[in-house]
N, C-alpha and C positions, 0 to 999 in steps of 0.2 A: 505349283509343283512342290511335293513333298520336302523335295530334297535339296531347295533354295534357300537357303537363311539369311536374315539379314544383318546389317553393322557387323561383319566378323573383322577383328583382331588380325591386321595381316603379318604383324611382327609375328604370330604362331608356326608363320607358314613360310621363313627365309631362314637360311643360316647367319644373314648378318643381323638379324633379329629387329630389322627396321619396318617402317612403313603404317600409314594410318589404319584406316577401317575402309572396310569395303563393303556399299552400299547392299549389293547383291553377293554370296559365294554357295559354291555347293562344290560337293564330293563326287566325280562319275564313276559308278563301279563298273558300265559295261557298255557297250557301242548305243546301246538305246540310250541309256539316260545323258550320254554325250547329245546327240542327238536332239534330246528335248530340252537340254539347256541352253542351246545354240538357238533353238526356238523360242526361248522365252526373251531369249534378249534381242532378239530379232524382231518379236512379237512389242515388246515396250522400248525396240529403238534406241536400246542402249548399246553400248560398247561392251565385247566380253577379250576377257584375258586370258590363257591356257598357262597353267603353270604345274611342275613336277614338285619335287620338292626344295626350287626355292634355292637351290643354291649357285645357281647365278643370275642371283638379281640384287639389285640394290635399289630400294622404294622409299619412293617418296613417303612422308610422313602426314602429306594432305589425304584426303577422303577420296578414294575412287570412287564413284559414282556410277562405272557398268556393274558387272558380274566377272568374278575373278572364278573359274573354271579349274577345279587341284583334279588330273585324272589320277584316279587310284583304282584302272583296271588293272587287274592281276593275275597269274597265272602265266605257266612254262611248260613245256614240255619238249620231248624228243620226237619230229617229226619223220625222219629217216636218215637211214645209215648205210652208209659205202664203206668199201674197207679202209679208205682212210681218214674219211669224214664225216660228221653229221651236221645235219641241218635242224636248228633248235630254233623255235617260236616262243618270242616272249612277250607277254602283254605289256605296254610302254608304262605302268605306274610299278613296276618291278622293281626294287633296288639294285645299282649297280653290282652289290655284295651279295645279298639274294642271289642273284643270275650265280656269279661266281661259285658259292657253294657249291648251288646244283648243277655246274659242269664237273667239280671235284667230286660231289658223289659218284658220277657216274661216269668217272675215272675220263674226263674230256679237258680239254685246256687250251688254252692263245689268248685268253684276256686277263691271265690273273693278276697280269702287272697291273691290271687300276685299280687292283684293290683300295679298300677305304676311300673311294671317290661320295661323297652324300649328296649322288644322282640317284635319278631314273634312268632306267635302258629308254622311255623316250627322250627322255630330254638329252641324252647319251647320244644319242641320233642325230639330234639339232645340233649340237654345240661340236659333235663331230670330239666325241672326247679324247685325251691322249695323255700319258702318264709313262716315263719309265723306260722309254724304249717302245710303246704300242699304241696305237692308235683303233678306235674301234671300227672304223670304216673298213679296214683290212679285215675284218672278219664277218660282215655286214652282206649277207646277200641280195637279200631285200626289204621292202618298208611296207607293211599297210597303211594307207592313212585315209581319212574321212574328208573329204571337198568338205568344209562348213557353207558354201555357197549354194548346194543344190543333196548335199546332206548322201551322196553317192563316195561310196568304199573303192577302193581300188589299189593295185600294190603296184611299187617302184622297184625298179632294180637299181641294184647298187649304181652304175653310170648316172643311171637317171635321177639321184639322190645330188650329184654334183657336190660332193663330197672335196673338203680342202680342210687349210690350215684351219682348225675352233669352226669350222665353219661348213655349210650345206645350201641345197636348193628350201628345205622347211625356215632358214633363216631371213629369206627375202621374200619365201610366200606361205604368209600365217594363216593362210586360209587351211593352208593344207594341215593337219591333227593328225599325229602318229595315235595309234592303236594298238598295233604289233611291229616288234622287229624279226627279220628273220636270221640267224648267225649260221655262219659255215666254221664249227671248232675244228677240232686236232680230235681225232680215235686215238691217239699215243701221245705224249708228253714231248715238248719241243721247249726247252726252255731259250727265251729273249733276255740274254742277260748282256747284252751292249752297253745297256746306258752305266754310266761311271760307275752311280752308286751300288748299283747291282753289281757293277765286274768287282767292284772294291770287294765288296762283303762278301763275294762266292770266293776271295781270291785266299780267304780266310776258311770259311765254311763248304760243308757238302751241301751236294746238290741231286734229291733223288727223286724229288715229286714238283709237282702245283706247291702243294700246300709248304714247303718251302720257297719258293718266289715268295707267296703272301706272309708269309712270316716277317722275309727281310723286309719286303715294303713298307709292314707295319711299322716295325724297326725303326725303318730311316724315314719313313711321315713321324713318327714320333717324337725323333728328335730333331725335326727340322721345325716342324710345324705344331700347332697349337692344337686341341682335341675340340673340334667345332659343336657339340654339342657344350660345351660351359663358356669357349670364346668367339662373339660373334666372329663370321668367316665367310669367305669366300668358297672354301673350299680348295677341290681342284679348278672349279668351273672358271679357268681364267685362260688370256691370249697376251703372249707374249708381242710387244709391237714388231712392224717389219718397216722398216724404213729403208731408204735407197742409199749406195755406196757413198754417193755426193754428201748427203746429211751424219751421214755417219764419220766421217771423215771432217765434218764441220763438228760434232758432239766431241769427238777424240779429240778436236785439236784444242775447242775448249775446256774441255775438262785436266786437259795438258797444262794449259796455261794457270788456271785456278788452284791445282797442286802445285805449282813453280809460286804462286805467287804465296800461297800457304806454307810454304815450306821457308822461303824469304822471312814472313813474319816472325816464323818460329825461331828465328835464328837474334833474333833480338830478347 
């Protein structure tokens, strides 16, 4: 195949800028060459990987030895409109910021609080991303994705995505490859401005578009966080833990005692 190279450099292709060489990689621009790459490594019985761009992963620095699969199908558009909604198709190698513009040009909105996330809209879909006060599953109608098992297309609705915390039904079955997502935006401007930092800043500033949300976001990723293109990163693509009241209650009370006991020291 054309479009399989070999030894590629996988630190090129995470934002923590880690990880060896991989034996097999290639680039998919379109449902075919997805397709024929799932075949080649099926065909030499190797192991393949599907990866967006990389920003939640952290790799190992040994030699992958399948084929690491970067989809970079692309393309959006507006599929249909009701008076309060549209329904927008995005190819899953889109950037999360990509997408976002072209709902602000064309005056649409409900995800602009992830701005600056260094996703894909699919990997956006797996990881069930969320930022801000919004989550993207709330705007998610539905999924196409590709069986890698028997190489048949077929779309999910949102239920059937099983959608949670960081989390989906594509994260326990890798077989299935997002292709497209489908989103259900806003026709008028709905601004989500809940989460603190947002109420903070508006509580300061006007508030008269999208591209106001994306402003402040940028704003306050700024100064919280680190510009992942110069420091390697996670990004956003992270999950907070969930631990149960019992455990939590056992960290509280030691972390009690370890300030008590630091505070003791200091006093000498």
């Amino acid at each position: 195949m054309k479009i399989i190279k070999n030894n590629i450099k996988l630190s090129d292709f995470n934002t923590f800028r880690t990880g060896g060489d991989a034996r097999f990689f290639c680039k998919v621009r379109n449902e075919n060459e997805l397709i024929e790459a799932i075949k080649f490594a099926k065909k030499n019985k190797i192991k393949f990987f599907v990866i967006g761009n990389g920003s939640n992963l952290l790799l190992s620095d040994n030699k992958f030895g399948g084929l690491v699969i970067k989809i970079s199908i692309k393309g959006k558009k507006i599929e249909s409109k009701s008076k309060k909604y549209s329904i927008i198709s995005v190819n899953a190698g889109e950037s999360i910021d990509n997408l976002i513009k072209f709902l602000v040009k064309n005056n649409l909105s409900g995800i602009e609080n992830l701005w600056n996330i260094p996703g894909t809209v699919g990997a956006g879909a797996v990881q069930n991303i969320g930022a801000y006060g919004v989550e993207l599953k709330d705007y998610i109608d539905s999924v196409e994705v590709i069986d890698a098992k028997n190489f048949k297309s077929f779309v999910l609705k949102n239920k059937d995505c099983k959608f949670g915390y960081r989390d989906s039904v594509f994260k326990k079955n890798k077989k299935l490859i997002i292709i497209t997502v489908y989103l259900k935006v806003n026709n008028s401007f709905k601004p989500n401005i809940q989460y603190s930092a947002l109420k903070e800043y508006f509580s300061r500033a006007k508030i008269l578009n999208a591209k106001d949300i994306i402003k402040a976001v940028q704003k306050i990723r700024k100064n919280k966080l680190p510009n992942w293109k110069i420091l390697g990163t996670a990004g956003s693509f992270f999950k907070n833990p969930i631990i149960t009241e019992v455990k939590y209650q056992k960290l509280l009370k030691a972390l009690i005692g370890t300030l008590q006991n630091f505070r003791q020291l200091n006093q000498f």
